[in-house]
MMTF fields as JSON, N, C-alpha, C and O atoms, coordinates in Angstrom:
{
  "mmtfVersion": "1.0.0",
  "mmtfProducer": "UNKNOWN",
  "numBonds": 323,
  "numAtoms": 324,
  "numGroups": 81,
  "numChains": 1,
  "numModels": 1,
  "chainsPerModel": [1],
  "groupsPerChain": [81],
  "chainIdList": ["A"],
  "bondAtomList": [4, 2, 8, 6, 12, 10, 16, 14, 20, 18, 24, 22, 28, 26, 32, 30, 36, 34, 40, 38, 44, 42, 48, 46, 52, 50, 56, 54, 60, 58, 64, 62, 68, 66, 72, 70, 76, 74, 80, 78, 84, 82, 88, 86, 92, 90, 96, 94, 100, 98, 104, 102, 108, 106, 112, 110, 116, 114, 120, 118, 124, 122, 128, 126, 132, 130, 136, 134, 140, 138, 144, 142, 148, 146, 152, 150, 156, 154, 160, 158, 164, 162, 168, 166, 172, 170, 176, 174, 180, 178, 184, 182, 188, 186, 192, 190, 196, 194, 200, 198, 204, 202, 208, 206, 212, 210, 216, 214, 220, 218, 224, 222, 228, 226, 232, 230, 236, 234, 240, 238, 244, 242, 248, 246, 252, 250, 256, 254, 260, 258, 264, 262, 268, 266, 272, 270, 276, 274, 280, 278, 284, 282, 288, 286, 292, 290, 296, 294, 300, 298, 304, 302, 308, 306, 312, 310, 316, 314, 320, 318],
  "bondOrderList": [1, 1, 1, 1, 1, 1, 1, 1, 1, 1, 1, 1, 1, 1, 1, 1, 1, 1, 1, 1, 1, 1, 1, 1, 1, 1, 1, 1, 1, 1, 1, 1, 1, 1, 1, 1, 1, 1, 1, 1, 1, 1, 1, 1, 1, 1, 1, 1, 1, 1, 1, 1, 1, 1, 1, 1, 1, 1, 1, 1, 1, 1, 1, 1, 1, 1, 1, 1, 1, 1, 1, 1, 1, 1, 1, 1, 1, 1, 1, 1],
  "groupList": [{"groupName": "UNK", "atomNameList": ["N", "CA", "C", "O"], "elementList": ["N", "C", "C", "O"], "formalChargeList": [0, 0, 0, 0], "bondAtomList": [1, 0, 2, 1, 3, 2], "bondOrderList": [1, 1, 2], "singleLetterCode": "X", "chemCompType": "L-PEPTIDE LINKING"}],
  "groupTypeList": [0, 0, 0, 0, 0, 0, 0, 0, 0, 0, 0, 0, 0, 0, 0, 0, 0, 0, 0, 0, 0, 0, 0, 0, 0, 0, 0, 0, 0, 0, 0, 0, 0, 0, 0, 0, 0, 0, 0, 0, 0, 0, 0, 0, 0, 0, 0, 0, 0, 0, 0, 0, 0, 0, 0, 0, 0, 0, 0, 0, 0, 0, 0, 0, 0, 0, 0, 0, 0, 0, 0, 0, 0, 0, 0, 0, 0, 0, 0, 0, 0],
  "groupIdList": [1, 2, 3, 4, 5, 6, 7, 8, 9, 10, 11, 12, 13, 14, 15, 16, 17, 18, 19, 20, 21, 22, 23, 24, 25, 26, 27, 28, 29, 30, 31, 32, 33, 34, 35, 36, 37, 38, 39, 40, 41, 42, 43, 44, 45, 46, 47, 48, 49, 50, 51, 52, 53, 54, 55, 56, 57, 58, 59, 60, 61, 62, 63, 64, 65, 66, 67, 68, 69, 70, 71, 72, 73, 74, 75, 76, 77, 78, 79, 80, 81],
  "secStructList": [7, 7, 7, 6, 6, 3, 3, 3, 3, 3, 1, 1, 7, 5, 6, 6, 6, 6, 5, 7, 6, 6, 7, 3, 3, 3, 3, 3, 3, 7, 7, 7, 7, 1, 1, 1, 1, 7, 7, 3, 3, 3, 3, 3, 3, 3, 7, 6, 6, 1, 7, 3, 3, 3, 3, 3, 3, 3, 3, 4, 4, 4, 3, 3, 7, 7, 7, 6, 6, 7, 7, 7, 7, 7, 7, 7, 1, 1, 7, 7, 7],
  "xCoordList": [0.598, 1.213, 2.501, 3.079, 2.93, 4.141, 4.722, 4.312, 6.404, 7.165, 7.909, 7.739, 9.028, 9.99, 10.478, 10.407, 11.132, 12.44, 12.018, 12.838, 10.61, 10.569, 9.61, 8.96, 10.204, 9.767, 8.045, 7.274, 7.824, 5.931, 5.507, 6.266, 4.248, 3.727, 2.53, 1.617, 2.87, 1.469, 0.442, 0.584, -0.297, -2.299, -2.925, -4.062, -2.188, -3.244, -1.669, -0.504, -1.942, -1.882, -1.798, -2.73, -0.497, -0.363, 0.28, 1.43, -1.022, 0.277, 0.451, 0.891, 0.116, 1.161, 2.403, 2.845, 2.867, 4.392, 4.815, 5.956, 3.786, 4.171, 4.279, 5.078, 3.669, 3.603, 2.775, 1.744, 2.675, 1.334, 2.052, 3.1, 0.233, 0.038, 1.111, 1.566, 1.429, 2.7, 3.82, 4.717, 3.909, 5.146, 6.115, 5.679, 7.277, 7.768, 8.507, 9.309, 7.98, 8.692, 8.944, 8.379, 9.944, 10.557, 9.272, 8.835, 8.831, 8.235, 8.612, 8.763, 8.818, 10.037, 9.331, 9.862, 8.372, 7.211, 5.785, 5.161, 5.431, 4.056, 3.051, 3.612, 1.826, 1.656, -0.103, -0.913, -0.477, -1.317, -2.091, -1.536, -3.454, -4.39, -4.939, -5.238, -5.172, -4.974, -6.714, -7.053, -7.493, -8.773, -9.46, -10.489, -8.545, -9.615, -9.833, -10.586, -9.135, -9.338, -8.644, -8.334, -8.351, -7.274, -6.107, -5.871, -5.185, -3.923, -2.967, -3.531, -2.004, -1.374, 0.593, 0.997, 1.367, 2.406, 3.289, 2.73, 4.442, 5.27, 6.118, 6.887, 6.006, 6.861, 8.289, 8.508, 9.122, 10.218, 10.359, 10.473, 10.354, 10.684, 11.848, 12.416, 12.849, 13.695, 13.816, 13.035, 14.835, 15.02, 15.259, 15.067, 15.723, 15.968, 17.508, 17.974, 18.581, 19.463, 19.816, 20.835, 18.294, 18.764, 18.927, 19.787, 18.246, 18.31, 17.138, 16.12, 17.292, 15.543, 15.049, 15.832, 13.994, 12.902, 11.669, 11.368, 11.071, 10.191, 10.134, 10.959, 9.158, 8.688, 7.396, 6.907, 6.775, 4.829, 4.67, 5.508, 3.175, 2.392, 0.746, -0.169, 0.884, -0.954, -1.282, -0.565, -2.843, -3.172, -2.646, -1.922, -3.128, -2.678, -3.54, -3.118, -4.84, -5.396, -4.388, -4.783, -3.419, -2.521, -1.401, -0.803, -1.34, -0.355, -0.022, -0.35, 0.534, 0.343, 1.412, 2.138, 2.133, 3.194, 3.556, 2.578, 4.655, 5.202, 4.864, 4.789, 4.557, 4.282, 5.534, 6.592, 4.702, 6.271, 6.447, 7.4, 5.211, 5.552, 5.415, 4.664, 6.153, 6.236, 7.466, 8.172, 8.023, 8.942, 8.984, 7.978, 10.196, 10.321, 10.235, 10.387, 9.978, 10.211, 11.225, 11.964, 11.338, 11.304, 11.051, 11.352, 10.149, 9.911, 10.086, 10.22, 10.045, 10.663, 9.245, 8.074, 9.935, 8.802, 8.393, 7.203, 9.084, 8.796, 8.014, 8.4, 6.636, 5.64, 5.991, 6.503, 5.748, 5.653, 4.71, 3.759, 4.971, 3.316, 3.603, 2.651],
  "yCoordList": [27.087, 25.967, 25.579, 26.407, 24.413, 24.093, 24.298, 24.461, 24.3, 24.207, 23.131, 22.135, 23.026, 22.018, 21.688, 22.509, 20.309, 20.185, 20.371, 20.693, 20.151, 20.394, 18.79, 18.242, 18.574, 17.498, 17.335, 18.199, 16.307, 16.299, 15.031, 14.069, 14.904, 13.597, 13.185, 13.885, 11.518, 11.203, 11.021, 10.316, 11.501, 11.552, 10.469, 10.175, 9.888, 8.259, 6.85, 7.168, 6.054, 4.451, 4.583, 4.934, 4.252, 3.983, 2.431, 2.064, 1.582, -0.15, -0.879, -2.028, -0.244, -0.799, -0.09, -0.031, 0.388, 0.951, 0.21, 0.179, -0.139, -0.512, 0.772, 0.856, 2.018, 3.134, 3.331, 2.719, 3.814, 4.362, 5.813, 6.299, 6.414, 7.694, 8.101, 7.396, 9.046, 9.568, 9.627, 10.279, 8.742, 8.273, 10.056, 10.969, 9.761, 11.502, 11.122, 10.221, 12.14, 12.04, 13.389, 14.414, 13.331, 15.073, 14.987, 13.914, 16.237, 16.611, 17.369, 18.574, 16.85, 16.691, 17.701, 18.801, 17.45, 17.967, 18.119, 17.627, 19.198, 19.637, 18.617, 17.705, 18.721, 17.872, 18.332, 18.07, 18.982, 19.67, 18.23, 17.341, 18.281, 17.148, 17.137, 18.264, 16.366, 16.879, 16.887, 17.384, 16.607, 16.985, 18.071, 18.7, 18.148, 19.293, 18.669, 19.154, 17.749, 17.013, 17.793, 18.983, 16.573, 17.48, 17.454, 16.597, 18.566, 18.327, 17.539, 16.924, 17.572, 16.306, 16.95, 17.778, 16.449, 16.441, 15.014, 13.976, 14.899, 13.873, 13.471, 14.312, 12.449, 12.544, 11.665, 11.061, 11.511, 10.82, 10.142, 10.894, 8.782, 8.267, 8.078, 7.776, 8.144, 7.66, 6.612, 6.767, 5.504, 4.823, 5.959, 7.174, 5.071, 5.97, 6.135, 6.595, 5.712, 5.828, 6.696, 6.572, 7.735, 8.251, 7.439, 7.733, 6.483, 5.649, 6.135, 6.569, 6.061, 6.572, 4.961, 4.171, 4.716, 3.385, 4.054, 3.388, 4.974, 5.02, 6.503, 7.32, 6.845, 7.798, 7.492, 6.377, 8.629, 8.14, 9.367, 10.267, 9.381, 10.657, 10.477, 9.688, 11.865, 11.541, 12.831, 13.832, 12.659, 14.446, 15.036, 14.561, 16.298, 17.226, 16.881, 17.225, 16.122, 16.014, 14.582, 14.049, 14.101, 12.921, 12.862, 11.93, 14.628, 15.23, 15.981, 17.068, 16.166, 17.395, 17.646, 16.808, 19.312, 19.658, 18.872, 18.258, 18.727, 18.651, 19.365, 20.594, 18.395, 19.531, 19.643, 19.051, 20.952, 21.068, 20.332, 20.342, 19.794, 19.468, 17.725, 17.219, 16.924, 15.767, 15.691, 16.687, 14.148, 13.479, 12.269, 11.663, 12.093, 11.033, 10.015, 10.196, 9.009, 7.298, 6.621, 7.231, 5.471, 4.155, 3.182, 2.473, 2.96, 1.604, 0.607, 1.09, -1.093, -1.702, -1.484, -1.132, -1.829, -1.39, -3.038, -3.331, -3.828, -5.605, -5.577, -4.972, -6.176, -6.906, -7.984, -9.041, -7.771, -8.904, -9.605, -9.09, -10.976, -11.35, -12.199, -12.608],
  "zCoordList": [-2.707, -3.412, -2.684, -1.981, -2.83, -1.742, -2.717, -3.866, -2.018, -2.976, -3.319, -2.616, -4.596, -5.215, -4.067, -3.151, -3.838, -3.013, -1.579, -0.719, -1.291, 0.478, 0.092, -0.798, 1.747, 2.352, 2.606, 3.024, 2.312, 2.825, 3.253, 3.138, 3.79, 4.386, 3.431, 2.993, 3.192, 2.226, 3.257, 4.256, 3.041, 3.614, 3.457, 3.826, 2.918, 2.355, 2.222, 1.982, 2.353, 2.144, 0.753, 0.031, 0.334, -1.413, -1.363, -1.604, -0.916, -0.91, -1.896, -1.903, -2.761, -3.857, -4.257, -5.405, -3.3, -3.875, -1.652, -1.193, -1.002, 0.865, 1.31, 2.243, 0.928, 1.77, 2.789, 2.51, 3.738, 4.543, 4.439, 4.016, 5.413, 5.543, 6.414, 7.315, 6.172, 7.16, 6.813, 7.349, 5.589, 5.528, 4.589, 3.888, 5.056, 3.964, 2.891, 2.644, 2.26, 0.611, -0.022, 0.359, -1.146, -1.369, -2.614, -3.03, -3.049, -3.89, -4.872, -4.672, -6.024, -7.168, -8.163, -8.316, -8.727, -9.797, -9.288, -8.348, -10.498, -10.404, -11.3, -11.907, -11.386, -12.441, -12.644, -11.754, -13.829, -14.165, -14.761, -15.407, -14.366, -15.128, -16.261, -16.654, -16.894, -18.559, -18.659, -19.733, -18.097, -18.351, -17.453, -17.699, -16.217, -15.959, -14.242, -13.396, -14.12, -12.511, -11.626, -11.689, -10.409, -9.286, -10.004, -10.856, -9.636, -10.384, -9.232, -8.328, -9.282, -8.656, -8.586, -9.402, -7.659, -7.502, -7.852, -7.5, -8.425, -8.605, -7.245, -6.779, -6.74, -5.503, -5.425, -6.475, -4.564, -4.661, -3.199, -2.232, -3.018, -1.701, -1.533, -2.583, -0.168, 0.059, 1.342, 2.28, 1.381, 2.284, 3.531, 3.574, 4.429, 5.639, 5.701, 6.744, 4.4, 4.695, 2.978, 2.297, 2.608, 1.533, 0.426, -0.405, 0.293, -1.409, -2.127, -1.588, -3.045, -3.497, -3.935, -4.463, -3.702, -3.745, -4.587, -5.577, -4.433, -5.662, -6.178, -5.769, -7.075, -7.824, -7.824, -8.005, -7.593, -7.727, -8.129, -8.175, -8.523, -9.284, -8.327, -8.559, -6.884, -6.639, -6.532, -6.519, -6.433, -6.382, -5.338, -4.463, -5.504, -4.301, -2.799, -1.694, -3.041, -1.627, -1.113, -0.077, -1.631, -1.101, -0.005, 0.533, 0.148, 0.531, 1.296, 0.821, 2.41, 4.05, 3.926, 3.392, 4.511, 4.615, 5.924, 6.351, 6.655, 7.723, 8.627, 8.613, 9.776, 10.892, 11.739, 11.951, 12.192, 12.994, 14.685, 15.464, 14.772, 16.043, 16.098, 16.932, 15.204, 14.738, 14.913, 15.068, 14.913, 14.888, 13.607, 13.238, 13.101, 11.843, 12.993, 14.201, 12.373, 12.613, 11.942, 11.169, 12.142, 10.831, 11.084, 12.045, 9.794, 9.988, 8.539, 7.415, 8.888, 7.517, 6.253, 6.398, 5.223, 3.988, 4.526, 4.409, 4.951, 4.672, 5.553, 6.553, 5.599, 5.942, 7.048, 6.678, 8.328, 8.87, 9.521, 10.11, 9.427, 9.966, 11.531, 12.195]
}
């Protein structure tokens, strides 16, 4: 089980909050499924200058620890065409 308060990478494209895969987020809460499904983690995004921009709730297959032989990016949440 990972733990509270460590950093992780989402596994999937959540665009309705403008996330992609890759993107890192702290992992705040656990979150047990009330019927019996995948259970799921609460997550917390931050800007790249430390603001927080969202809160989401996805299962646990949504989610990769950090690797260690990666580098952060940034890039804008805004869409350009």
């Amino acid at each position: 089980m990972l733990e509270l308060y460590q950093r992780v990478a989402l596994g999937c494209d959540l665009p309705e909050y403008h996330l992609k895969k890759g993107d890192v987020a702290m992992l705040i809460d656990y979150v047990t499924h009330p019927t019996g499904g995948e259970d799921g983690y609460i997550l917390e995004i931050f800007n790249a200058v430390g603001e927080s921009i969202a809160v989401v709730t996805v299962p646990q297959s949504a989610i990769e620890p950090l690797p260690t032989n990666a580098v952060l990016a940034v890039r804008s949440l805004v869409e350009t065409k």
